[in-house]
N, CA, C and O atoms as CSV, one atom per row, in Angstrom:
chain,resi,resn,atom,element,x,y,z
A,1,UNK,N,N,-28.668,30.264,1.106
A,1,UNK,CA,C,-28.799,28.907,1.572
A,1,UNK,C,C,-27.989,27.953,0.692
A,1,UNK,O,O,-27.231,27.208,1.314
A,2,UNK,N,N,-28.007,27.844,-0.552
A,2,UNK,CA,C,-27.317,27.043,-1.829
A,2,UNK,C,C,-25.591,27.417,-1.239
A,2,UNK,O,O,-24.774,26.503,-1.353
A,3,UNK,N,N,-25.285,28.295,-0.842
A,3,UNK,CA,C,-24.196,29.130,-0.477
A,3,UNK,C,C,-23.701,27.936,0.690
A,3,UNK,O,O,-22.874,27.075,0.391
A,4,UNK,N,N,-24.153,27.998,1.666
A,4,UNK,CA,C,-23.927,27.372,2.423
A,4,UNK,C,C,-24.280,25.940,2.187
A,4,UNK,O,O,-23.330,25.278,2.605
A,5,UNK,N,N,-24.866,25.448,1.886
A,5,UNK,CA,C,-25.031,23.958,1.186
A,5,UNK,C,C,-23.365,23.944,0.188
A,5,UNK,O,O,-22.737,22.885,0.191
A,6,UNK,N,N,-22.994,24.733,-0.319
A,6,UNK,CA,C,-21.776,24.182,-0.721
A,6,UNK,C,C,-20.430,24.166,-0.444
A,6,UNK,O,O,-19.488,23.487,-0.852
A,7,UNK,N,N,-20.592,25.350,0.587
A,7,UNK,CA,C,-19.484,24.999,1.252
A,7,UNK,C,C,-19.353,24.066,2.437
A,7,UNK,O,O,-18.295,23.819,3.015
A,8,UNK,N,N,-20.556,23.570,2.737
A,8,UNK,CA,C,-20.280,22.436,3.725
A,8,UNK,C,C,-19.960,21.043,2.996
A,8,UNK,O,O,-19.237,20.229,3.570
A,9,UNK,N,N,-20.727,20.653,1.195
A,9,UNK,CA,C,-20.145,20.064,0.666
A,9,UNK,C,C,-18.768,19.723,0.353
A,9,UNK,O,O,-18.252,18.614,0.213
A,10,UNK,N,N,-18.081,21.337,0.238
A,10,UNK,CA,C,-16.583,21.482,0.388
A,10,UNK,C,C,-15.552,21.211,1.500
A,10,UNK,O,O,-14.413,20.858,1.196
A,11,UNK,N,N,-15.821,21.325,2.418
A,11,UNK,CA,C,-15.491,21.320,3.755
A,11,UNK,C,C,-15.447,19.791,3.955
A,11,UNK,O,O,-14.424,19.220,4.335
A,12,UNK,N,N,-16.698,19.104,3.660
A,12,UNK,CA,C,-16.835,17.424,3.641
A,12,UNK,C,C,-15.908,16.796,2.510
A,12,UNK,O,O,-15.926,15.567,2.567
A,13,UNK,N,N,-15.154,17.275,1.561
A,13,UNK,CA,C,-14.997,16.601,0.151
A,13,UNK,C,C,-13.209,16.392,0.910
A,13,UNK,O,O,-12.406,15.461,0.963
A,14,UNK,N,N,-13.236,18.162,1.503
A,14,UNK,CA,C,-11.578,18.141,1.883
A,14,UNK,C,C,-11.458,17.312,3.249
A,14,UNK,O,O,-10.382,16.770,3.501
A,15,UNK,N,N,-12.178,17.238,3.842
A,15,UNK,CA,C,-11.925,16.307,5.519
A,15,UNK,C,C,-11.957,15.065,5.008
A,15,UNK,O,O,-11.400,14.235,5.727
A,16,UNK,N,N,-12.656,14.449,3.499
A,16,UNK,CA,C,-12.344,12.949,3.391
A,16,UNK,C,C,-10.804,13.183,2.528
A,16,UNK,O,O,-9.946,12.326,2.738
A,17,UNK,N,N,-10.585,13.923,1.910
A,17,UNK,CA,C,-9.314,13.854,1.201
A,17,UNK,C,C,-7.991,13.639,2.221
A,17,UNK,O,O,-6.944,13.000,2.122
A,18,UNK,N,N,-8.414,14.259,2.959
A,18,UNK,CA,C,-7.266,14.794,4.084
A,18,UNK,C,C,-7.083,13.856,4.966
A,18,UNK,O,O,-6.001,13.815,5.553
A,19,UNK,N,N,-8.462,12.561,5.348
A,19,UNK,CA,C,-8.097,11.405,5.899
A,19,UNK,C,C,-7.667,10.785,5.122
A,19,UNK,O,O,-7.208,9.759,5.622
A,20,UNK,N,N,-7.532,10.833,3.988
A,20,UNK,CA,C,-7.114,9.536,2.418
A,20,UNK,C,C,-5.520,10.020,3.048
A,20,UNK,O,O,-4.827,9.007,3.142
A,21,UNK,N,N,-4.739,11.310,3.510
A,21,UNK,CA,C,-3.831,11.008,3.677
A,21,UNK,C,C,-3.505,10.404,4.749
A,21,UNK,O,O,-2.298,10.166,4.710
A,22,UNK,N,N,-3.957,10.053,5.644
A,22,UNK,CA,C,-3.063,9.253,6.654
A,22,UNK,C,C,-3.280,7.568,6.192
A,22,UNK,O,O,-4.364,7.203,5.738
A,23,UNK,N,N,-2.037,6.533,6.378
A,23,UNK,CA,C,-1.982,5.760,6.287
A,23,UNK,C,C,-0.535,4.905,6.551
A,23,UNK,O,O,0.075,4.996,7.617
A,24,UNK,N,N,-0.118,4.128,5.505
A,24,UNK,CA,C,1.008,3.499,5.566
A,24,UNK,C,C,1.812,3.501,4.490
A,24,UNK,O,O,1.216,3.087,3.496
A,25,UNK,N,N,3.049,3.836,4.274
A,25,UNK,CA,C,3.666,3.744,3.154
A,25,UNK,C,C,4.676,2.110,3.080
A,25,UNK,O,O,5.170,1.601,4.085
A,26,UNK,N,N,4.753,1.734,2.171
A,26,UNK,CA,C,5.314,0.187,1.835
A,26,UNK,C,C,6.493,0.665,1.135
A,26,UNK,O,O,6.033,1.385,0.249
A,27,UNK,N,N,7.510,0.664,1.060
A,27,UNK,CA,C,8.981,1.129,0.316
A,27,UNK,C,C,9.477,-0.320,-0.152
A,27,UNK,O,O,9.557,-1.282,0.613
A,28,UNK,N,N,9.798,-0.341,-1.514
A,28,UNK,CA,C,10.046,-1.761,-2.356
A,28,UNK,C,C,11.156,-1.596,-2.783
A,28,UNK,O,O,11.735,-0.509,-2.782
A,29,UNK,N,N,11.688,-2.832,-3.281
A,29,UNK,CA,C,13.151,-2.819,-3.641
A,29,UNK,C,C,13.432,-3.996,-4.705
A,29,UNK,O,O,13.631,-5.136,-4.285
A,30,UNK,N,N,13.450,-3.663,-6.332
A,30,UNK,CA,C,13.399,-4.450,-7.061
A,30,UNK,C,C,14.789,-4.867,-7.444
A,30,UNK,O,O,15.783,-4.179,-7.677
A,31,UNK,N,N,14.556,-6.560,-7.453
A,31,UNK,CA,C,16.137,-7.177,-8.121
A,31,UNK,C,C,16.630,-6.625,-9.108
A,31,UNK,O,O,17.858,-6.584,-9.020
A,32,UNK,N,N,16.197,-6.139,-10.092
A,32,UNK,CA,C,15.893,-5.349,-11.000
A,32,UNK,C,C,16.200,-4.278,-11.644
A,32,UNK,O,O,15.200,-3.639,-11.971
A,33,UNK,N,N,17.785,-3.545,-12.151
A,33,UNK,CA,C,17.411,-2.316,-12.529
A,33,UNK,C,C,16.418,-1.119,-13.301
A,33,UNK,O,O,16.245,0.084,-13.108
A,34,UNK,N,N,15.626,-2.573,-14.710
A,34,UNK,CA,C,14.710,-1.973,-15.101
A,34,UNK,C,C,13.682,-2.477,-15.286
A,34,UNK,O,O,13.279,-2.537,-16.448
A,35,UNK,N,N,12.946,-2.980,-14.298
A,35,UNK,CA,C,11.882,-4.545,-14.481
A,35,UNK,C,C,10.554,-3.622,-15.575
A,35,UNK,O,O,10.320,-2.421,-15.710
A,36,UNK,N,N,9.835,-5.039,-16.271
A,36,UNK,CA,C,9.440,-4.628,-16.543
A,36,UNK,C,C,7.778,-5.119,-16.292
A,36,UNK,O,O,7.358,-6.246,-16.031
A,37,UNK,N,N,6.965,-3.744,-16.486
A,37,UNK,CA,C,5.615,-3.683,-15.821
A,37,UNK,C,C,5.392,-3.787,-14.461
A,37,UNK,O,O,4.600,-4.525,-13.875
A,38,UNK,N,N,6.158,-2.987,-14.021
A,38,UNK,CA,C,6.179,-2.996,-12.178
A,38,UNK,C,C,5.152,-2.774,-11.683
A,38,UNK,O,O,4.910,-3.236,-10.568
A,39,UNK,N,N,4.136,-1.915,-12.434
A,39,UNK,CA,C,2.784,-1.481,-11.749
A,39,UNK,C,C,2.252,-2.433,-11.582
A,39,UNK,O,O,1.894,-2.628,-10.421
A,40,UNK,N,N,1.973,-3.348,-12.465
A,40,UNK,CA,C,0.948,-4.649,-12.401
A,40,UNK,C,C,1.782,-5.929,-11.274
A,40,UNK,O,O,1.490,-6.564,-10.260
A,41,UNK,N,N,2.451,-5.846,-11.812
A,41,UNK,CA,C,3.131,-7.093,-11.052
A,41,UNK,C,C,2.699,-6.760,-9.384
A,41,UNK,O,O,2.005,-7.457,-8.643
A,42,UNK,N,N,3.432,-5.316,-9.063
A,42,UNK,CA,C,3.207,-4.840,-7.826
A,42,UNK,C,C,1.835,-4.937,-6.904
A,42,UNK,O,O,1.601,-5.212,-5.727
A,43,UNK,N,N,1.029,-4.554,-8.096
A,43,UNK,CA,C,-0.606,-4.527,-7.694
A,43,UNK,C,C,-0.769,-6.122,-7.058
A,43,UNK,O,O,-1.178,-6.406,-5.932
A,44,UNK,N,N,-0.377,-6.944,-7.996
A,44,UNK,CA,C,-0.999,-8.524,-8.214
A,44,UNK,C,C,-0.762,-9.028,-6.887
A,44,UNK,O,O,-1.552,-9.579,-6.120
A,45,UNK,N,N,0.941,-8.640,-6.685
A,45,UNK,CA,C,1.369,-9.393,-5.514
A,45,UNK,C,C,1.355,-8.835,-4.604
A,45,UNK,O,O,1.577,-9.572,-3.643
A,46,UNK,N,N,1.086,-7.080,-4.152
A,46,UNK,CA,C,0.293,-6.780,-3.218
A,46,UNK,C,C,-1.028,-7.350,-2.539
A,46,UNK,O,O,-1.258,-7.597,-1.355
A,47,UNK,N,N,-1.847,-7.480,-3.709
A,47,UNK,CA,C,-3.236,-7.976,-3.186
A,47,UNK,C,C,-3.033,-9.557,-2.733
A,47,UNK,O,O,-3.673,-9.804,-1.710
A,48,UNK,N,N,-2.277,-10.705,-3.267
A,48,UNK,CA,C,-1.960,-11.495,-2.122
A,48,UNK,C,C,-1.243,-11.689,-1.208
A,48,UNK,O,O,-1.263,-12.825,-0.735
A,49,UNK,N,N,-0.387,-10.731,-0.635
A,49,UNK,CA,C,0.346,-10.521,0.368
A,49,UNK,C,C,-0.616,-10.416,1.586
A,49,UNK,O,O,-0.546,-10.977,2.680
A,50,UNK,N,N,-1.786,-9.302,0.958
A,50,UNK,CA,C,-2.598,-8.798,1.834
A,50,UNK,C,C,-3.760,-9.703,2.469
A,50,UNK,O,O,-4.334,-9.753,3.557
A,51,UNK,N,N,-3.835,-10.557,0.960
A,51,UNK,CA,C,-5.174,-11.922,1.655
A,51,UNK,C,C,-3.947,-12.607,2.684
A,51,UNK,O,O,-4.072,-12.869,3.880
A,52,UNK,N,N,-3.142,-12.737,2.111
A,52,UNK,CA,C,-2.201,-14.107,3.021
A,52,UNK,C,C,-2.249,-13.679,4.730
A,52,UNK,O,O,-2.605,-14.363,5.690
A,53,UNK,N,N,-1.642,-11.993,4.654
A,53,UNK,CA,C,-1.587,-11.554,5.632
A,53,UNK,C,C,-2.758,-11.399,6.900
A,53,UNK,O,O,-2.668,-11.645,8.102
A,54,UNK,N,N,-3.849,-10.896,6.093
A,54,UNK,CA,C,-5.028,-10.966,6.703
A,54,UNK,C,C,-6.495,-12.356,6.404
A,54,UNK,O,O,-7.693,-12.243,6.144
A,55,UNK,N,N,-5.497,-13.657,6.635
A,55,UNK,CA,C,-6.642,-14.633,6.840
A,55,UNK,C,C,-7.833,-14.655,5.780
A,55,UNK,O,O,-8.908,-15.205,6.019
A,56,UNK,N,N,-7.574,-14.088,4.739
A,56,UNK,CA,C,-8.148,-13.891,3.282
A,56,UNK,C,C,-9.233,-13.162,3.421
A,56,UNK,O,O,-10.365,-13.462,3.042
A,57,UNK,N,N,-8.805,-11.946,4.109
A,57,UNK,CA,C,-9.489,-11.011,3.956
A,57,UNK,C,C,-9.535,-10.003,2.560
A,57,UNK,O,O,-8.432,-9.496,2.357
A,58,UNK,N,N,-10.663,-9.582,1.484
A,58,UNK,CA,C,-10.080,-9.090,0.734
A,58,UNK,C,C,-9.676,-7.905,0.389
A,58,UNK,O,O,-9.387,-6.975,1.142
A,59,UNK,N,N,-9.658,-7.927,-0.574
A,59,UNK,CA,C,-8.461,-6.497,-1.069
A,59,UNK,C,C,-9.388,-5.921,-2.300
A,59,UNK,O,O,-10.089,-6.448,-3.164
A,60,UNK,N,N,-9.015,-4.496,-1.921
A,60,UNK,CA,C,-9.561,-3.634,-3.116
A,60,UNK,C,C,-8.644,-2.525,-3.605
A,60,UNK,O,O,-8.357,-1.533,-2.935
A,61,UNK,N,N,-8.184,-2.796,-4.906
A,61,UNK,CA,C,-6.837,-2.051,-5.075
A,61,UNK,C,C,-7.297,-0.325,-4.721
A,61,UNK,O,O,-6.445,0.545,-4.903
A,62,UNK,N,N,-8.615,0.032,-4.242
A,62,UNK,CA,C,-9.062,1.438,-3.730
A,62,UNK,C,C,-8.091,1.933,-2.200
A,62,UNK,O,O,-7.810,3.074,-1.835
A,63,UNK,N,N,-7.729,0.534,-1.506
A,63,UNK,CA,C,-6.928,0.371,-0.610
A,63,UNK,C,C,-6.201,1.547,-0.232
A,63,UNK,O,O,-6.141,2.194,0.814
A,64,UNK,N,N,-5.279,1.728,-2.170
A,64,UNK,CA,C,-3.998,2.001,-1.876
A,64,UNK,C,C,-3.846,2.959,-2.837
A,64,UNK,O,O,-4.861,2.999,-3.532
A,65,UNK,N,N,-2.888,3.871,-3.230
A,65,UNK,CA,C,-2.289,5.004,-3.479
A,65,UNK,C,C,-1.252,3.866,-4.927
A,65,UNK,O,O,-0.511,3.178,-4.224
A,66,UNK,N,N,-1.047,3.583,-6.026
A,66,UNK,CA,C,-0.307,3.357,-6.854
A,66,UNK,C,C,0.662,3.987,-7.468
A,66,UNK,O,O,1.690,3.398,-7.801
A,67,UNK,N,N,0.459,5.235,-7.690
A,67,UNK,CA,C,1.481,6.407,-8.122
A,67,UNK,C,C,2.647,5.976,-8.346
A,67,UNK,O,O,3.082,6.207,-9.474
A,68,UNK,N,N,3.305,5.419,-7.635
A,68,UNK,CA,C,5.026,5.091,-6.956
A,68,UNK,C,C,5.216,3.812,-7.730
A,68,UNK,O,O,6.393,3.648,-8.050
A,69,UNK,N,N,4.427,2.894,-8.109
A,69,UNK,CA,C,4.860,1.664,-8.481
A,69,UNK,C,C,5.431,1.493,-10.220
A,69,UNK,O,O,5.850,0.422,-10.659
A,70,UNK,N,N,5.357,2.523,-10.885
A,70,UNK,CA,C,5.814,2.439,-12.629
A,70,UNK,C,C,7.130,2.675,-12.339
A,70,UNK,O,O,7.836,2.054,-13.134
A,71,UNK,N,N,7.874,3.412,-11.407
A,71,UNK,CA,C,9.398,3.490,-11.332
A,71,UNK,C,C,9.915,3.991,-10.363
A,71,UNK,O,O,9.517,5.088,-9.972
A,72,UNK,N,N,10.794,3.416,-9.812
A,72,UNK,CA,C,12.083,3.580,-8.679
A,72,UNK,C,C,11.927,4.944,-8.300
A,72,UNK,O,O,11.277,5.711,-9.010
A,73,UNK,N,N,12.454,5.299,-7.273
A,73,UNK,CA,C,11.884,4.518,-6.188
A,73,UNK,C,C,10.555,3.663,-6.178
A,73,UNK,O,O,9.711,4.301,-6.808
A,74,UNK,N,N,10.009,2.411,-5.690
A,74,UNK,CA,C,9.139,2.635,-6.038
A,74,UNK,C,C,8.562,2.232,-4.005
A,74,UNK,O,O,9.219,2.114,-2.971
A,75,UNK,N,N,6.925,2.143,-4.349
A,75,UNK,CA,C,6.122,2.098,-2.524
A,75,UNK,C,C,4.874,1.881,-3.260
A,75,UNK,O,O,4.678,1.852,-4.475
A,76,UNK,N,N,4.168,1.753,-2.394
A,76,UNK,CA,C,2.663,1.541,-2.032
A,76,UNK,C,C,1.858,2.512,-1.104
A,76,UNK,O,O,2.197,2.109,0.009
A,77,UNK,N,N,1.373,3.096,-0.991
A,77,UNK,CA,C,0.719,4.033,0.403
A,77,UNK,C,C,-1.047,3.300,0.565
A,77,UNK,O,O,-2.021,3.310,-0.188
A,78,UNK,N,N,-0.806,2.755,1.852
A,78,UNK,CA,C,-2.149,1.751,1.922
A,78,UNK,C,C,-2.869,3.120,2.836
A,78,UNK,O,O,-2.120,3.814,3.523
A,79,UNK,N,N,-4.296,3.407,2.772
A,79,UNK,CA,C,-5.002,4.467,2.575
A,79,UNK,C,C,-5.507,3.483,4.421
A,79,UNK,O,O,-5.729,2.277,4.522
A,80,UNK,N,N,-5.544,4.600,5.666
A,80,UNK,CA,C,-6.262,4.273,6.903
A,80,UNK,C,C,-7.940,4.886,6.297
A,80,UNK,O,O,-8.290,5.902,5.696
A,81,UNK,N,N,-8.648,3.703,6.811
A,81,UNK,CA,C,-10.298,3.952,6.519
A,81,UNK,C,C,-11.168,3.329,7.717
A,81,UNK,O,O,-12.034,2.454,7.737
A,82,UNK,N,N,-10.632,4.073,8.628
A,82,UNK,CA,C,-11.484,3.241,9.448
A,82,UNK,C,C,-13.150,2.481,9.545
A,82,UNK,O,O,-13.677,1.456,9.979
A,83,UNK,N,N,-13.598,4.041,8.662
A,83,UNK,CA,C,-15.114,3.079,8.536
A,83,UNK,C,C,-14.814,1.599,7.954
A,83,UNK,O,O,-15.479,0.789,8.601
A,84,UNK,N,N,-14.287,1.173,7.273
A,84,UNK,CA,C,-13.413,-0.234,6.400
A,84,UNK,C,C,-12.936,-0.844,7.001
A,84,UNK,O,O,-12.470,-1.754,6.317
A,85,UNK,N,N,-12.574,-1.030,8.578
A,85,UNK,CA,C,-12.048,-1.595,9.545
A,85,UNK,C,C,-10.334,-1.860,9.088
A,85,UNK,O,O,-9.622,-2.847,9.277
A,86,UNK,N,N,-10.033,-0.517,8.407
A,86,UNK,CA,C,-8.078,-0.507,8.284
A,86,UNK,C,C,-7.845,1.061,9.283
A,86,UNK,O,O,-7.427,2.100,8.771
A,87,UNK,N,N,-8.127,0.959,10.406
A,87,UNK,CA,C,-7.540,1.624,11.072
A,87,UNK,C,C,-5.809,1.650,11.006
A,87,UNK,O,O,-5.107,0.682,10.712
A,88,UNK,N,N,-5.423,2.763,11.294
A,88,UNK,CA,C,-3.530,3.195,11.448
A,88,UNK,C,C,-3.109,1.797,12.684
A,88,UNK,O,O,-2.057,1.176,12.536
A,89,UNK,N,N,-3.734,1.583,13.430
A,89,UNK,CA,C,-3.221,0.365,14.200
A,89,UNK,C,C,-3.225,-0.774,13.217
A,89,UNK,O,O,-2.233,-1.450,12.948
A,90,UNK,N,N,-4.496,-0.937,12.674
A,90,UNK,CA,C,-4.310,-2.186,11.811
A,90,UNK,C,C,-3.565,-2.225,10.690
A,90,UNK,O,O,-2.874,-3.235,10.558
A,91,UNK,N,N,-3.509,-1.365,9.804
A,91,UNK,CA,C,-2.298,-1.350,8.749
A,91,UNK,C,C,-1.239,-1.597,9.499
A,91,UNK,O,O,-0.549,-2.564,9.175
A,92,UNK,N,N,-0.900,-0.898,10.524
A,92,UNK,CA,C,0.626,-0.698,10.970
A,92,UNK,C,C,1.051,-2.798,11.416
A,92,UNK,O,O,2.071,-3.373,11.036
A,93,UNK,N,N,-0.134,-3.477,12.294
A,93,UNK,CA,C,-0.374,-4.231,12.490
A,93,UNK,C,C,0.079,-5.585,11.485
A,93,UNK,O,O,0.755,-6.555,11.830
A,94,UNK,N,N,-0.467,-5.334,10.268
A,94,UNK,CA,C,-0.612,-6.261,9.082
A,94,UNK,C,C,0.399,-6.365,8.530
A,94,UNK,O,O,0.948,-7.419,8.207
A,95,UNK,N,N,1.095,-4.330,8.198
A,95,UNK,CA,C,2.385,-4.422,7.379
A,95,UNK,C,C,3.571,-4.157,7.938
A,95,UNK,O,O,4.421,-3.922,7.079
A,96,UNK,N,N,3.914,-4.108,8.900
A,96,UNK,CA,C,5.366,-3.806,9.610
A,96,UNK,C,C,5.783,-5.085,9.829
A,96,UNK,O,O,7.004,-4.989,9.954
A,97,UNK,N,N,5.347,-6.658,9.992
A,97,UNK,CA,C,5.963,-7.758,9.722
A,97,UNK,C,C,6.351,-8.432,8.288
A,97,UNK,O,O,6.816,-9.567,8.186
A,98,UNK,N,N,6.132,-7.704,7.383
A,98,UNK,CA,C,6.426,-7.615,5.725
A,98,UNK,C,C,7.730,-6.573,5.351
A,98,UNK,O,O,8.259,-6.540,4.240
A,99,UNK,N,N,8.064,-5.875,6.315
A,99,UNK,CA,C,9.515,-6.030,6.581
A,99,UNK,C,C,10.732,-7.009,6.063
A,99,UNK,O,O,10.828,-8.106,6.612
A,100,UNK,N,N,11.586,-6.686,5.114
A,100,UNK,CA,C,12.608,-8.019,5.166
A,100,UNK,C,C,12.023,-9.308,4.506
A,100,UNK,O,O,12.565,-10.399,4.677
A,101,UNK,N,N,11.089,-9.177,3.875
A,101,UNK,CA,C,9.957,-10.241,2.668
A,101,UNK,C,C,10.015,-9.812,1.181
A,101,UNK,O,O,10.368,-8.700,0.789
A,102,UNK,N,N,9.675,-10.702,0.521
A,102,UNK,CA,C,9.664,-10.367,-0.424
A,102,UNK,C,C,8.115,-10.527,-0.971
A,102,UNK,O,O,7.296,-11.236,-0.387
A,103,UNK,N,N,7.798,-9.724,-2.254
A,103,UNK,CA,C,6.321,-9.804,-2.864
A,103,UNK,C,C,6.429,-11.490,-3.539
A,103,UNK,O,O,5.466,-12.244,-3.400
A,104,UNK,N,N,7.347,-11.822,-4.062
A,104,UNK,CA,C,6.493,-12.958,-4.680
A,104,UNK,C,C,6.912,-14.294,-3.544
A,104,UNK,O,O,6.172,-15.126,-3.020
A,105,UNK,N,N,8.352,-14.099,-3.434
A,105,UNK,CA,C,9.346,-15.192,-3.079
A,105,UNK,C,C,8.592,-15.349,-1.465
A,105,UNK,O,O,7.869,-14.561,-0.856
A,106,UNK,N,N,9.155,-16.846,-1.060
A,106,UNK,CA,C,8.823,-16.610,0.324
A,106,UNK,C,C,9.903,-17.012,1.527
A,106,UNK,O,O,9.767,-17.233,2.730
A,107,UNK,N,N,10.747,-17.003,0.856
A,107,UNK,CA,C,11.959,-16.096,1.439
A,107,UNK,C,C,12.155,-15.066,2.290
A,107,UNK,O,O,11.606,-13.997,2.026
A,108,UNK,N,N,12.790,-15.162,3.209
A,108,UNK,CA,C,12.958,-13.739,3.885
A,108,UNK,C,C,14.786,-13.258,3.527
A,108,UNK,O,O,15.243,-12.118,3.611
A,109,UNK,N,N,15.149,-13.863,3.337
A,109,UNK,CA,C,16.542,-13.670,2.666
A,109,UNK,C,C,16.527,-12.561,1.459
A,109,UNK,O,O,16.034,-12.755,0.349
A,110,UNK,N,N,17.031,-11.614,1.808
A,110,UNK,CA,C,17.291,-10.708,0.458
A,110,UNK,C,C,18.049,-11.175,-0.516
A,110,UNK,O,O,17.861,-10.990,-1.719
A,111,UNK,N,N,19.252,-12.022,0.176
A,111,UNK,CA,C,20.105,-12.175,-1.080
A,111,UNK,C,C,19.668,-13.188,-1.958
A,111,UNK,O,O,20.137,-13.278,-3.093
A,112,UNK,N,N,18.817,-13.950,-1.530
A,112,UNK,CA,C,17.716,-15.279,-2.144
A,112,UNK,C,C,17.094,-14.967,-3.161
A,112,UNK,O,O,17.102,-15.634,-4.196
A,113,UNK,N,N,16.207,-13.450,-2.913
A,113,UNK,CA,C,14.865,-13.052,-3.760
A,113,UNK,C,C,15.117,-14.157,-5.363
A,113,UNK,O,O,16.071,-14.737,-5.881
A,114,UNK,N,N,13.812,-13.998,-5.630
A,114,UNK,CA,C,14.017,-14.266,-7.018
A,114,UNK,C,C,13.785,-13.350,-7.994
A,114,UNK,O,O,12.813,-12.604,-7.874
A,115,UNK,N,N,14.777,-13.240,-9.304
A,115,UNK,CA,C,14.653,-12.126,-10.349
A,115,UNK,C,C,13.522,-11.827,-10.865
A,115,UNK,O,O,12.864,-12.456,-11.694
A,116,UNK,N,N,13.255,-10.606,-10.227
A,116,UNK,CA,C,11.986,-9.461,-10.962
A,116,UNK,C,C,11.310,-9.659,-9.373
A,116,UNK,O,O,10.161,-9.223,-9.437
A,117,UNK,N,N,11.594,-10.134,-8.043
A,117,UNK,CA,C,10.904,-9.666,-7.202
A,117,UNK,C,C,10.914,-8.377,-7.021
A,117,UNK,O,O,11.407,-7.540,-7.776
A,118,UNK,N,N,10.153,-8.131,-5.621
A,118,UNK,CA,C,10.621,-6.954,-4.826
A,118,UNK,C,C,10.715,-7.510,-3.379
A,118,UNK,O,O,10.001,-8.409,-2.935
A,119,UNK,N,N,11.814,-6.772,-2.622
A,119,UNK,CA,C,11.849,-6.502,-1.511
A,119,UNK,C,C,11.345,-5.698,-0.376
A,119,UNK,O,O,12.000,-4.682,-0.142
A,120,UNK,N,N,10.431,-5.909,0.300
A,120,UNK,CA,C,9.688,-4.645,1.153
A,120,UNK,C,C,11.141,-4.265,2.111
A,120,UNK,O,O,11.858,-5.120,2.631
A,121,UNK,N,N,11.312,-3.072,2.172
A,121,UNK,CA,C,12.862,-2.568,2.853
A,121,UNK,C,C,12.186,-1.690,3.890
A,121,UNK,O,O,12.918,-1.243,4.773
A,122,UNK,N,N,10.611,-1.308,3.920
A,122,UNK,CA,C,10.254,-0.520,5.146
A,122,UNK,C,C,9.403,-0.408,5.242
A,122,UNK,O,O,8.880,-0.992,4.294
A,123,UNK,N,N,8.438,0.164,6.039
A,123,UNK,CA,C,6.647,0.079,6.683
A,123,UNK,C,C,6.806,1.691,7.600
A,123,UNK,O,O,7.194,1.969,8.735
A,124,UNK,N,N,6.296,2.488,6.460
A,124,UNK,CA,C,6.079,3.826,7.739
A,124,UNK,C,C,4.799,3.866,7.894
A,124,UNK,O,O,4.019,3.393,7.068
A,125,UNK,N,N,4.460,4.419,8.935
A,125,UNK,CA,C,2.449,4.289,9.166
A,125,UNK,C,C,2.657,6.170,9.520
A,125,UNK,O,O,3.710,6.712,9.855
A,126,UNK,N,N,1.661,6.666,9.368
A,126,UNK,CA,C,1.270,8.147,10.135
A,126,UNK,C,C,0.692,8.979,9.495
A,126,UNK,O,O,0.393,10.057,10.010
């Protein structure tokens, strides 16, 4: 019985892991060859991109996947949760018009940005 009590624990641990992968990836593009503290900066101005975007809805950096943001390439991977009401429609929804923007500037002009932004250069969802 314990036997089976843990592999259904297991079975449950990998079906939430395995939804943590579907989501959205954010691809960035710093003025920058070697900015410095990209993780934080990235985080900061992610999380108000995301209130701005969503009517100040908030943000929990649990959201998202960070890995990618200490160095070039760098991205974001925003995590689909539907129990959380970020369904793959709604990410795709929120971040595919952040396209061609920048994190701090509010500019849509690339050649504008200001030094040490980033540029969002793409929005994959799946």
């Amino acid at each position: 019985m314990l036997f089976l009590a843990t592999l259904f624990a297991s079975l449950a641990a990998a079906a939430a892991l395995n939804k943590r992968d579907t989501g959205c990836t954010v691809d960035l593009e710093s003025t920058l060859t070697n900015p410095s503290d990209p993780g934080e900066f990235i985080l900061y101005k992610i999380a108000i991109k995301w209130a701005n975007s969503t009517d100040g809805s908030s943000f929990n950096s649990d959201y998202c996947n960070w890995a990618n943001t200490t160095k070039a390439p760098f991205d974001v991977f925003f995590y689909e949760d539907e129990a959380d009401g970020r369904s793959l429609e709604y990410l795709e929804e929120v971040l595919t018009p952040w396209v061609g923007t920048w994190l701090a500037s509010d500019t849509t002009s690339p050649l504008t940005g200001v030094t040490g932004d980033y540029n969002i250069t793409d929005v994959v969802c799946g």
